[in-house]
PAFINU-309475 format. One record per residue (C-alpha): residue number from 1; x, y, z. Coordinates in steps of 0.05 Angstrom, whole numbers, plus 5000, padded with zeros to 4 digits. Example, Ala and Ser with C-alpha at 12.3 -4.5 7.8 and 13.67 -1.06 7.14 Angstrom:
// residues 2
KOLPA,1,5246,4910,5156
KOLPA,2,5273,4979,5143
// end
This chain:
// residues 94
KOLPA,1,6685,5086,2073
KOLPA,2,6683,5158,2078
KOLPA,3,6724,5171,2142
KOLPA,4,6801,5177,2101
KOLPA,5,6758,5232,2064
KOLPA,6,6732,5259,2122
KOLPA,7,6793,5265,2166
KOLPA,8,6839,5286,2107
KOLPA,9,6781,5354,2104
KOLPA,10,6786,5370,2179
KOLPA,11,6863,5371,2172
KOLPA,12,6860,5404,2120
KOLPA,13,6809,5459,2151
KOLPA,14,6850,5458,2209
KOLPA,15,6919,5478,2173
KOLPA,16,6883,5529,2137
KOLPA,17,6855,5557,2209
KOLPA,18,6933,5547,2234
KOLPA,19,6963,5583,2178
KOLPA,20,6920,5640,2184
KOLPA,21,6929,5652,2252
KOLPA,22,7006,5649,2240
KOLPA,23,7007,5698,2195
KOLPA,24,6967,5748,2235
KOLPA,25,7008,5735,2294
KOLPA,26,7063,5747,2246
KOLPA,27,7098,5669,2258
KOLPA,28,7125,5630,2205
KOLPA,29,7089,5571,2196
KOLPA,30,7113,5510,2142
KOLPA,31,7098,5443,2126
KOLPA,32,7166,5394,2118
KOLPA,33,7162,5319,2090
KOLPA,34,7154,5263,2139
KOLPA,35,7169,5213,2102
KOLPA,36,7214,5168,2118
KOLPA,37,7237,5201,2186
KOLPA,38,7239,5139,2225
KOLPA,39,7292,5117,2181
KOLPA,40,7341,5173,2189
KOLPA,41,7379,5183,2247
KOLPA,42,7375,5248,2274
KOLPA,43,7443,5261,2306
KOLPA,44,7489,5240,2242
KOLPA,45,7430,5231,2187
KOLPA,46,7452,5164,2170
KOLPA,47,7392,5127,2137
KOLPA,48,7384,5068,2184
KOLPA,49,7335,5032,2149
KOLPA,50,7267,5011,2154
KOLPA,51,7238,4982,2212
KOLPA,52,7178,4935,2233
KOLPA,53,7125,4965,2280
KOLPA,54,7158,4921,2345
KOLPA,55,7230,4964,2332
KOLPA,56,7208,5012,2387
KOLPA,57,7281,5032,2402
KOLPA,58,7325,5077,2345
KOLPA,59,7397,5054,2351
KOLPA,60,7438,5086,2301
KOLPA,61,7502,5039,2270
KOLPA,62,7542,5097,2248
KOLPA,63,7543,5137,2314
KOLPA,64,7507,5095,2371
KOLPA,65,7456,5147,2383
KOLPA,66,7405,5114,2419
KOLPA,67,7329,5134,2444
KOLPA,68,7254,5118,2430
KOLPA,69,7241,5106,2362
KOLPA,70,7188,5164,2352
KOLPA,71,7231,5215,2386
KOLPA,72,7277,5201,2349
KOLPA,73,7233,5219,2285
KOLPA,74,7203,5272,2313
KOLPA,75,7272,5306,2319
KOLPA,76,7276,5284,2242
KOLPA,77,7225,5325,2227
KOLPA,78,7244,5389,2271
KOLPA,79,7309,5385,2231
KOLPA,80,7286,5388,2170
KOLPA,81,7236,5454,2190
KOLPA,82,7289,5486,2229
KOLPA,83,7342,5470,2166
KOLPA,84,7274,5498,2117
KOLPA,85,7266,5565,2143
KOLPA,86,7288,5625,2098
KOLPA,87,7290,5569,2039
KOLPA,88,7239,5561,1981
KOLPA,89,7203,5505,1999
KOLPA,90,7153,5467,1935
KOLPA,91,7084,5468,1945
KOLPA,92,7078,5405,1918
KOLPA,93,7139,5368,1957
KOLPA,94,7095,5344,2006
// end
């Protein structure tokens, strides 16, 4: 019952840990919205749909990029941070 709660404090805890320790190592650290990265394909960021748990393999219609389905979200979500830096990112957005 309590283990959402639980887990949601220890990342939080952790980020704060993270954050500080950026900043004193002077390193940009920023949080970016996953949601939906499995959907968007991260060579031409054509929104590919969703997909059921047994897609395992991102194949993009628009530009055939194809490779595992969480790389491919992972890379997703590096674009968006690397495309976030310098810009004013809502504390709230995510």
């Amino acid at each position: 019952m309590f283990c959402k709660h639980t887990l949601d404090a220890g990342f939080g805890q952790f980020f704060t840990i993270l954050s500080y320790v950026s900043w004193k190592r002077g390193k940009y650290l920023g949080k970016v919205n996953k949601d939906g990265a499995s959907q968007i394909c991260p060579n031409c960021d054509a929104h590919t749909g969703k997909k059921t748990l047994n897609i395992r393999i991102h194949s993009c219609p628009e530009c055939g990029y194809t490779t595992n389905r969480d790389v491919a979200a992972l890379q997703v979500i590096r674009n968006r941070g690397i495309s976030a830096v310098g810009q004013m990112v809502l504390e709230n957005a995510y």
